[in-house]
PDB file of the backbone (N, CA, C, O) and the ligand in Angstrom, with CONECT records:
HET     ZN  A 101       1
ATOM      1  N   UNK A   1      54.033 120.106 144.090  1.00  0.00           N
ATOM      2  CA  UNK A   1      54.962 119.798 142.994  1.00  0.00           C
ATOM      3  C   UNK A   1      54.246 119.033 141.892  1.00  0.00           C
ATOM      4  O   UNK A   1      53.423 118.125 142.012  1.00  0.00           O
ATOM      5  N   UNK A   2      54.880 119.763 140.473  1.00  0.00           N
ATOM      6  CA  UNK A   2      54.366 118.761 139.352  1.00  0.00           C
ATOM      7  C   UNK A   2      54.377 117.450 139.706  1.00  0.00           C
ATOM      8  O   UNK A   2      54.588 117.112 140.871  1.00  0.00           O
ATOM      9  N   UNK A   3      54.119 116.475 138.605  1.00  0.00           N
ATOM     10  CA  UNK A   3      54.559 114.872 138.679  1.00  0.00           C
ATOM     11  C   UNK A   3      55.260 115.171 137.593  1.00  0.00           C
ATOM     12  O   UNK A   3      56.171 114.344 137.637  1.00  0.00           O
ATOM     13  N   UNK A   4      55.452 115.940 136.475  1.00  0.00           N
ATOM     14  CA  UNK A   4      56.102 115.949 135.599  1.00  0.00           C
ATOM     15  C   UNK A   4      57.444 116.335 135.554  1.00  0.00           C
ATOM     16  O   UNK A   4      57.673 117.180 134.689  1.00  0.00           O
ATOM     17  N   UNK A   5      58.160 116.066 136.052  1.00  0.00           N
ATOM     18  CA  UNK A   5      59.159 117.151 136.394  1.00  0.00           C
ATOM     19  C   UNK A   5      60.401 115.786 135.632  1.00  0.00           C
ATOM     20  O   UNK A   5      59.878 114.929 134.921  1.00  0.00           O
ATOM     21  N   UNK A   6      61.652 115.734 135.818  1.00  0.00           N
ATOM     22  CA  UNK A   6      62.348 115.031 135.209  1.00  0.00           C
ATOM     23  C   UNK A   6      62.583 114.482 136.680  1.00  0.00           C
ATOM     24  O   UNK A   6      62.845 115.040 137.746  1.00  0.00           O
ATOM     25  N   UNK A   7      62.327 112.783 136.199  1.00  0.00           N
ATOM     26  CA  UNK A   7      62.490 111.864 137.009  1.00  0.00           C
ATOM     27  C   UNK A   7      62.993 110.830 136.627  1.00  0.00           C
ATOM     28  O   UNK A   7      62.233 110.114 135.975  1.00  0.00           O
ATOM     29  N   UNK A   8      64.223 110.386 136.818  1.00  0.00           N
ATOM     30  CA  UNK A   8      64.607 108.984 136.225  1.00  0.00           C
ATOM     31  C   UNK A   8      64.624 109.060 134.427  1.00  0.00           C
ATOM     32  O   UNK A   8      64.307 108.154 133.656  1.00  0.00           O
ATOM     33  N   UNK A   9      64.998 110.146 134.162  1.00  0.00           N
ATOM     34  CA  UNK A   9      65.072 110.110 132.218  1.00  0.00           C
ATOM     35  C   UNK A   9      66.635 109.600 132.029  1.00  0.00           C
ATOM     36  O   UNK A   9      67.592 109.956 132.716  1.00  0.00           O
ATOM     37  N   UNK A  10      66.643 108.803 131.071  1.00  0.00           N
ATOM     38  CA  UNK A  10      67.937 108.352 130.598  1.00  0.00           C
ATOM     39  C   UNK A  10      68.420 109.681 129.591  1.00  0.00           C
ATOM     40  O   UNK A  10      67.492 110.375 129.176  1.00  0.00           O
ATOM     41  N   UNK A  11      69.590 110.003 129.249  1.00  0.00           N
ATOM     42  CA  UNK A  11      70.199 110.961 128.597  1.00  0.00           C
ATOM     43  C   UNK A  11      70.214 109.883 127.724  1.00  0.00           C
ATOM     44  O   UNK A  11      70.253 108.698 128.054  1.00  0.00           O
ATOM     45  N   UNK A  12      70.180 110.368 126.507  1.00  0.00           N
ATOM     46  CA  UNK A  12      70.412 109.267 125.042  1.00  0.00           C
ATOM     47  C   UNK A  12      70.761 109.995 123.867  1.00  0.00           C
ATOM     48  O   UNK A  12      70.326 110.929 123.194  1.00  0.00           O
ATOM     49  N   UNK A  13      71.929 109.022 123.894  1.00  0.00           N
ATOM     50  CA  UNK A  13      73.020 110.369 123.025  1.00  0.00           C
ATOM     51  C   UNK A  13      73.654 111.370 123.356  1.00  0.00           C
ATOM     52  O   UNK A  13      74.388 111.958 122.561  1.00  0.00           O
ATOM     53  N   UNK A  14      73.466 111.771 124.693  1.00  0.00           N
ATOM     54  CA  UNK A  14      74.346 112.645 125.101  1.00  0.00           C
ATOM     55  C   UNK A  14      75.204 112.709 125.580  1.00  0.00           C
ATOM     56  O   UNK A  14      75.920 113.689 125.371  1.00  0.00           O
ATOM     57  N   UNK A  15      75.712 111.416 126.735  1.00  0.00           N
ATOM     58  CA  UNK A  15      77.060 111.051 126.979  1.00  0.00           C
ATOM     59  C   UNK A  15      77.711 109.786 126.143  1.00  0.00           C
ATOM     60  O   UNK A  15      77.429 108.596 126.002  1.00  0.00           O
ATOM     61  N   UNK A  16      78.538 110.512 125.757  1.00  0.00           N
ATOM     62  CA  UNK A  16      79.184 109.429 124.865  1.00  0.00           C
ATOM     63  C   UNK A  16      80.715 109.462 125.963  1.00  0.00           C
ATOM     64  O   UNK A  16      81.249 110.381 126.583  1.00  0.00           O
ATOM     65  N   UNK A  17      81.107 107.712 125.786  1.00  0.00           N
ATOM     66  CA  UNK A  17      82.188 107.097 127.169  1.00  0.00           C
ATOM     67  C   UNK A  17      83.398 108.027 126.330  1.00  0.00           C
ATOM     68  O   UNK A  17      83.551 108.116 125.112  1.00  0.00           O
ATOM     69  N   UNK A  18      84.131 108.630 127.350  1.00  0.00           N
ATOM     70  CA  UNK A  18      85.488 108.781 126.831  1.00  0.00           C
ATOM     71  C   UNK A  18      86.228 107.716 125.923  1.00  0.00           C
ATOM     72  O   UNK A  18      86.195 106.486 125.885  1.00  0.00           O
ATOM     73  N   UNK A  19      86.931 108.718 125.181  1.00  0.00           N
ATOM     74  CA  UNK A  19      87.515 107.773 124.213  1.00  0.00           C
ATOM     75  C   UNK A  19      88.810 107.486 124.864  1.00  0.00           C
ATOM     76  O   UNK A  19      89.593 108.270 125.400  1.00  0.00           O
ATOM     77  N   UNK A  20      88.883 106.135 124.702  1.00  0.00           N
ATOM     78  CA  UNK A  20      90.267 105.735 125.136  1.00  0.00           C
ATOM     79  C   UNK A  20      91.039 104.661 124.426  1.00  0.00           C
ATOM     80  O   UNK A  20      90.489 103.605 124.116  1.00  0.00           O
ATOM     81  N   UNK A  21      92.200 104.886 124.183  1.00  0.00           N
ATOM     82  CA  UNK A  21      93.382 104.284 123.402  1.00  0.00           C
ATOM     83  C   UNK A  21      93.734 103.112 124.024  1.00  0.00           C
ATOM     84  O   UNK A  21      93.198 102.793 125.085  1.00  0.00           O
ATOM     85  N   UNK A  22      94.907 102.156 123.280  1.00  0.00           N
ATOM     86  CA  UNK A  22      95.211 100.602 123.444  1.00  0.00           C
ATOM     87  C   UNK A  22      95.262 101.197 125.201  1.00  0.00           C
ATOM     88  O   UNK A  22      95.279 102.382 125.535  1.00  0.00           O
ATOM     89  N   UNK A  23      95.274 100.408 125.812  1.00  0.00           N
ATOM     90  CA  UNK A  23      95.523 100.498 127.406  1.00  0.00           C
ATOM     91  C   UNK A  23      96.736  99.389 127.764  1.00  0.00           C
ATOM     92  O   UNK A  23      96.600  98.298 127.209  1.00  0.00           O
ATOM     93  N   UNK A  24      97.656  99.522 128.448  1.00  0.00           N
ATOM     94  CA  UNK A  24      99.013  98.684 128.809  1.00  0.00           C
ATOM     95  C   UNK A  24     100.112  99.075 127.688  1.00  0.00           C
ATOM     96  O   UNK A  24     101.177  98.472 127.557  1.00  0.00           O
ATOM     97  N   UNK A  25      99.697 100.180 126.895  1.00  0.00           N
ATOM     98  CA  UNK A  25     101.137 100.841 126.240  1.00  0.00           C
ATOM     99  C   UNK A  25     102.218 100.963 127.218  1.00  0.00           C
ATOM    100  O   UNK A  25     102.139 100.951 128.447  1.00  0.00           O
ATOM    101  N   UNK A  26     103.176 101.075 126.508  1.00  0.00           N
ATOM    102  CA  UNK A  26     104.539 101.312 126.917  1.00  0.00           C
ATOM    103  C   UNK A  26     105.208 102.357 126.027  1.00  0.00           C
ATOM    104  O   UNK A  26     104.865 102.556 124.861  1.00  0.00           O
ATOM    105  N   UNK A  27     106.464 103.198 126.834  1.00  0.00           N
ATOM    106  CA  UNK A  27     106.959 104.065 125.766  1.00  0.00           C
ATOM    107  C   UNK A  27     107.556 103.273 124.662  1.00  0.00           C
ATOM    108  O   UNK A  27     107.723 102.087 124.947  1.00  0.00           O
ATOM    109  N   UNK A  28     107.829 103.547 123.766  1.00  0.00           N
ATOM    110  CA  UNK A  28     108.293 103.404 122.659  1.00  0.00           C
ATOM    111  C   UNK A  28     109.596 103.223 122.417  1.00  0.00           C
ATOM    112  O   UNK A  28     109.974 102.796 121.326  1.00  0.00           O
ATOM    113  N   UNK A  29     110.578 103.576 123.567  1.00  0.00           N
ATOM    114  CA  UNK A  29     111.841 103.883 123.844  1.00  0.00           C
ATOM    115  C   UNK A  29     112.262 102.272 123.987  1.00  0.00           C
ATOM    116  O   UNK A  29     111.481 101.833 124.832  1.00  0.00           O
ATOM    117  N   UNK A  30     113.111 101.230 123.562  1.00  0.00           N
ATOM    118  CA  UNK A  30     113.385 100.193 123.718  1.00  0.00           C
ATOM    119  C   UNK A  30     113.732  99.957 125.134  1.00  0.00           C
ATOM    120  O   UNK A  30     113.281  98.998 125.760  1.00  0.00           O
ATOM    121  N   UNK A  31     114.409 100.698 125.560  1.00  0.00           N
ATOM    122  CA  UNK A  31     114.788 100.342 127.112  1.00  0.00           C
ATOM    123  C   UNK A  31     113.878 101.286 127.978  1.00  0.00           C
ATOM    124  O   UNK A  31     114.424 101.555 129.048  1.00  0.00           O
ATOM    125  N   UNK A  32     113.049 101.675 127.868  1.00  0.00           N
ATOM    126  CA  UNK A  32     111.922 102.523 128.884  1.00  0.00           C
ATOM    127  C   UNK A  32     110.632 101.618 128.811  1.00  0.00           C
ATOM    128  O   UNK A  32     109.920 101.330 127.849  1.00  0.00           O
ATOM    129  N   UNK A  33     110.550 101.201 130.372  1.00  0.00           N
ATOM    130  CA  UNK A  33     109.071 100.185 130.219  1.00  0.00           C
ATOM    131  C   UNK A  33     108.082 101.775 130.699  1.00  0.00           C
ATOM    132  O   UNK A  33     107.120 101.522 131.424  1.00  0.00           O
ATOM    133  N   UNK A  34     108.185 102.575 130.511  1.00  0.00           N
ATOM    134  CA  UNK A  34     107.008 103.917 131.234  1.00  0.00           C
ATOM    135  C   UNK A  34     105.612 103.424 130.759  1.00  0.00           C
ATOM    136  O   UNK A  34     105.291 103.760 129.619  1.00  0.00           O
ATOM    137  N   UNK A  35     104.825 102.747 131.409  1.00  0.00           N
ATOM    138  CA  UNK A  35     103.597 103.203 130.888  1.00  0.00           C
ATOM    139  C   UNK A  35     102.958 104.118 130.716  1.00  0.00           C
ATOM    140  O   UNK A  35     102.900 105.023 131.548  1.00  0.00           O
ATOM    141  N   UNK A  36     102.290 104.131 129.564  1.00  0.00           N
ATOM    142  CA  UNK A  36     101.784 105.428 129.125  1.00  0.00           C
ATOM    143  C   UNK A  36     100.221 105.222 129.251  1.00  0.00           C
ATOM    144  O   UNK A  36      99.724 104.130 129.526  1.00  0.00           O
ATOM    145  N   UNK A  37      99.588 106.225 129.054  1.00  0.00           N
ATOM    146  CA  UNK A  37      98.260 106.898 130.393  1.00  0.00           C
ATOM    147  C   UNK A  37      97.610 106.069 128.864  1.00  0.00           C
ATOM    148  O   UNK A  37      98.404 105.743 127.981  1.00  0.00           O
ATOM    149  N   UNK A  38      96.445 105.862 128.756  1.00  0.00           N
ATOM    150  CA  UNK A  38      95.411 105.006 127.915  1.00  0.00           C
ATOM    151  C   UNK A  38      94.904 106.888 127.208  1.00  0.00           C
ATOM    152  O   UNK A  38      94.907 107.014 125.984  1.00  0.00           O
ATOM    153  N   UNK A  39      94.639 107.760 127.824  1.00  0.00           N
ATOM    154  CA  UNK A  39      94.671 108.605 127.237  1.00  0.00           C
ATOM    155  C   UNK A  39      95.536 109.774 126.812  1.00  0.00           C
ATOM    156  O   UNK A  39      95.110 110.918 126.655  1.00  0.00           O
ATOM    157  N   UNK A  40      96.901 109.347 126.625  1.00  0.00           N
ATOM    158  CA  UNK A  40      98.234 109.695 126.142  1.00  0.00           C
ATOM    159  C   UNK A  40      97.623 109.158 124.447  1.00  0.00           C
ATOM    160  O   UNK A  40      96.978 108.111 124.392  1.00  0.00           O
ATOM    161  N   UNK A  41      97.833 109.780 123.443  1.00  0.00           N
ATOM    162  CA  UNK A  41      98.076 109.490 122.274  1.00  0.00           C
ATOM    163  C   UNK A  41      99.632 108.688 121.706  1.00  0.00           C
ATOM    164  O   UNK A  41      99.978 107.759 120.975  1.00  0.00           O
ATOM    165  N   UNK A  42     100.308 109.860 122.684  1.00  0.00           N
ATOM    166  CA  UNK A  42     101.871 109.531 122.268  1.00  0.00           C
ATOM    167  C   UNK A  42     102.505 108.071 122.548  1.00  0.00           C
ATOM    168  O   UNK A  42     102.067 107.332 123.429  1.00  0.00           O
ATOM    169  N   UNK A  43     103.507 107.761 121.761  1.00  0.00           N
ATOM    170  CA  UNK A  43     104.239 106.593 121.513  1.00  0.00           C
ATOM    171  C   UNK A  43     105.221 107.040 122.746  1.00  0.00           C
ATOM    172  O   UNK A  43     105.397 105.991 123.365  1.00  0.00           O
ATOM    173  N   UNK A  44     105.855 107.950 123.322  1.00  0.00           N
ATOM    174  CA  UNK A  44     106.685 108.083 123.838  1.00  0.00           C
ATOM    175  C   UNK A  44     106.315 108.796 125.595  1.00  0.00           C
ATOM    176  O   UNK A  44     105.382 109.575 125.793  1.00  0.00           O
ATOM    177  N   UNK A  45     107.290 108.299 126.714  1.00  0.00           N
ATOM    178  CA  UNK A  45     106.740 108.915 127.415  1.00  0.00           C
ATOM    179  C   UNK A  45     107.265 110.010 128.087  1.00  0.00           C
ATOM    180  O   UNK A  45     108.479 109.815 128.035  1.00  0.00           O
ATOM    181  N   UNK A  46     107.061 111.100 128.718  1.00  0.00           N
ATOM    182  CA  UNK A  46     107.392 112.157 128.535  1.00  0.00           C
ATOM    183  C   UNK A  46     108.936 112.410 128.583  1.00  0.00           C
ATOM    184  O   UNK A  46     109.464 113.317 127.941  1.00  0.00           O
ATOM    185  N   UNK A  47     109.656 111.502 129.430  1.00  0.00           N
ATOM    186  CA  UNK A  47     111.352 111.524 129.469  1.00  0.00           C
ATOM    187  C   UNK A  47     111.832 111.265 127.730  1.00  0.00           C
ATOM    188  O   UNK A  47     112.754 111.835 127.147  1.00  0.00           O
ATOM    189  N   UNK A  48     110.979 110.331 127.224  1.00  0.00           N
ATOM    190  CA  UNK A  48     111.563 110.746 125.822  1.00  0.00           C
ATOM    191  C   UNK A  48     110.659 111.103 124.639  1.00  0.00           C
ATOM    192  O   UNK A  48     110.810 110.604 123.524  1.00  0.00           O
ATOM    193  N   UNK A  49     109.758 111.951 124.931  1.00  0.00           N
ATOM    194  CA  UNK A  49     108.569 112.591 123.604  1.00  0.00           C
ATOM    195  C   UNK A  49     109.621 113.480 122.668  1.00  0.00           C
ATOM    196  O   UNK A  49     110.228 114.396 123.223  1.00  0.00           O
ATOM    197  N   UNK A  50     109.735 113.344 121.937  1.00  0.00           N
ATOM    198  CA  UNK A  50     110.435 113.942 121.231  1.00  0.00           C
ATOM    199  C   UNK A  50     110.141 115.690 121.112  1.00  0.00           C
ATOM    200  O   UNK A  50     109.506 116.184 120.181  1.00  0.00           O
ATOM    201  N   UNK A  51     110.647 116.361 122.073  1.00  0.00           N
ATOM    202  CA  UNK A  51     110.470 117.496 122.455  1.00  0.00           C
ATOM    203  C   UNK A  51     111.723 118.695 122.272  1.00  0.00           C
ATOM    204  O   UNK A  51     112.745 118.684 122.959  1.00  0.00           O
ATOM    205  N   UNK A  52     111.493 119.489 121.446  1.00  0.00           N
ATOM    206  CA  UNK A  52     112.491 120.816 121.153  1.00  0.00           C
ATOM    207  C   UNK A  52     112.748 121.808 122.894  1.00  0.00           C
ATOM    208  O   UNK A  52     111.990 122.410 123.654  1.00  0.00           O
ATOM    209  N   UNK A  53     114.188 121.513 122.868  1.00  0.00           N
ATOM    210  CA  UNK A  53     114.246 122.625 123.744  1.00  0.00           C
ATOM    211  C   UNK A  53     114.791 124.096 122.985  1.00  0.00           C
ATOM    212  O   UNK A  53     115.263 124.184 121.851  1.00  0.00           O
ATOM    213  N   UNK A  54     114.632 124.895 123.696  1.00  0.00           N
ATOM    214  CA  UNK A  54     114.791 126.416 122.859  1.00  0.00           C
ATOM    215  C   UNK A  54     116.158 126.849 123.490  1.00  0.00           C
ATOM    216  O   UNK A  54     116.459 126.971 124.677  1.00  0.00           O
ATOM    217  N   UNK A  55     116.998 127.074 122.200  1.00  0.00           N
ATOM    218  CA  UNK A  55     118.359 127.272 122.644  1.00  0.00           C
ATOM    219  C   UNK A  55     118.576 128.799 123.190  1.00  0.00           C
ATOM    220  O   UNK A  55     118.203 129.839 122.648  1.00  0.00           O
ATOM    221  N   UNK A  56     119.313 128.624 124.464  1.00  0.00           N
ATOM    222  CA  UNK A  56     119.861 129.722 124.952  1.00  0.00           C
ATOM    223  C   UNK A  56     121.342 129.794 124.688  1.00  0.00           C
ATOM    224  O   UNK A  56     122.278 129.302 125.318  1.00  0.00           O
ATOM    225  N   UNK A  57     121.321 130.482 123.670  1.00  0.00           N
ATOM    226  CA  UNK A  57     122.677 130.865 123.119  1.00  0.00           C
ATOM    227  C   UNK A  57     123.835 129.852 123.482  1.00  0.00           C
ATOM    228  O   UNK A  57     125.059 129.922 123.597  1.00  0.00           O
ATOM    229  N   UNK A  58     122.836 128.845 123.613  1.00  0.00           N
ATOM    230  CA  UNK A  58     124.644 127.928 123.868  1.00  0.00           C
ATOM    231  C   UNK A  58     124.807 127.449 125.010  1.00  0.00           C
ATOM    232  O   UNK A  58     125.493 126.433 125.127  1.00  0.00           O
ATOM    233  N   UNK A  59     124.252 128.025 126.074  1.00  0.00           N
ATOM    234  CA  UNK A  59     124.824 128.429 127.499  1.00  0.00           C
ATOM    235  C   UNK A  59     123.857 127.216 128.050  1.00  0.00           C
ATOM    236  O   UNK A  59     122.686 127.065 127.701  1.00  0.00           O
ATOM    237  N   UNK A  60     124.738 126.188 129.190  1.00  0.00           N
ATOM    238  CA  UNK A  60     123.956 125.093 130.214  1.00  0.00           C
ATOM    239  C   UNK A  60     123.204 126.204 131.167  1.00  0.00           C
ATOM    240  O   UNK A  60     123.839 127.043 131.806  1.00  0.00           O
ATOM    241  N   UNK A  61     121.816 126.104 131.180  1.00  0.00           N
ATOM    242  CA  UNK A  61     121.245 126.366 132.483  1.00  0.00           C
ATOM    243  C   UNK A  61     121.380 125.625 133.438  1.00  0.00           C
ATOM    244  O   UNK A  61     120.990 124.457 133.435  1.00  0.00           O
ATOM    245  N   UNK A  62     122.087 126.319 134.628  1.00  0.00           N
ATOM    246  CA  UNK A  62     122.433 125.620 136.100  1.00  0.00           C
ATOM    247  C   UNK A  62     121.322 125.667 136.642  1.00  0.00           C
ATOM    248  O   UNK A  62     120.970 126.806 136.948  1.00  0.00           O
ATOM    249  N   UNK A  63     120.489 124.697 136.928  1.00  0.00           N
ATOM    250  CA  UNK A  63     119.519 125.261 138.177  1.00  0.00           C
ATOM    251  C   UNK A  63     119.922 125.613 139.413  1.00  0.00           C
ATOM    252  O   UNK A  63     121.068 125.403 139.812  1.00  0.00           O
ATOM    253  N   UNK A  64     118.974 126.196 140.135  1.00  0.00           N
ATOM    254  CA  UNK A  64     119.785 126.841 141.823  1.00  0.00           C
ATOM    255  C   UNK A  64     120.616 127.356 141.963  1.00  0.00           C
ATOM    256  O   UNK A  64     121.302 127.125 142.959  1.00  0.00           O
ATOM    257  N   UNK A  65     120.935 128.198 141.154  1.00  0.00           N
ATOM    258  CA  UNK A  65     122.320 128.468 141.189  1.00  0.00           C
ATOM    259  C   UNK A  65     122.314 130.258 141.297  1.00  0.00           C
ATOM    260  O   UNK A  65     123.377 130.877 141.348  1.00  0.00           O
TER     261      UNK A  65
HETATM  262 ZN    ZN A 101     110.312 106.454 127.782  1.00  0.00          ZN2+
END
């Protein structure tokens, strides 16, 4: 075997640490303490992200039913 071979080289510049947001957020929701993940962007947590449901003509979907 070479001696040259890659032994102990530091990577430099190539891993850069995940980026991560305030950490100990909370949703946004006054009465919801949800913590939210450090890499969640969102203010809200998923019970209240402000999310479109797609209307089915009106009609309650029953689950199990
Ligand atoms: Zn919430």
């Amino acid at each position: 075997m070479a001696d040259n071979t890659l032994k102990g080289r530091r990577m430099r510049g190539g891993v850069r640490p995940s980026k991560t947001f305030t950490s100990g957020r909370v949703c946004a929701n006054m009465d919801c303490d949800t913590k939210l993940s450090q890499y969640n962007r969102r203010e809200h947590c998923y019970a209240h992200a402000p999310v479109k449901f797609p209307r089915v003509r009106g009609r309650i979907i029953t689950e199990g039913t």
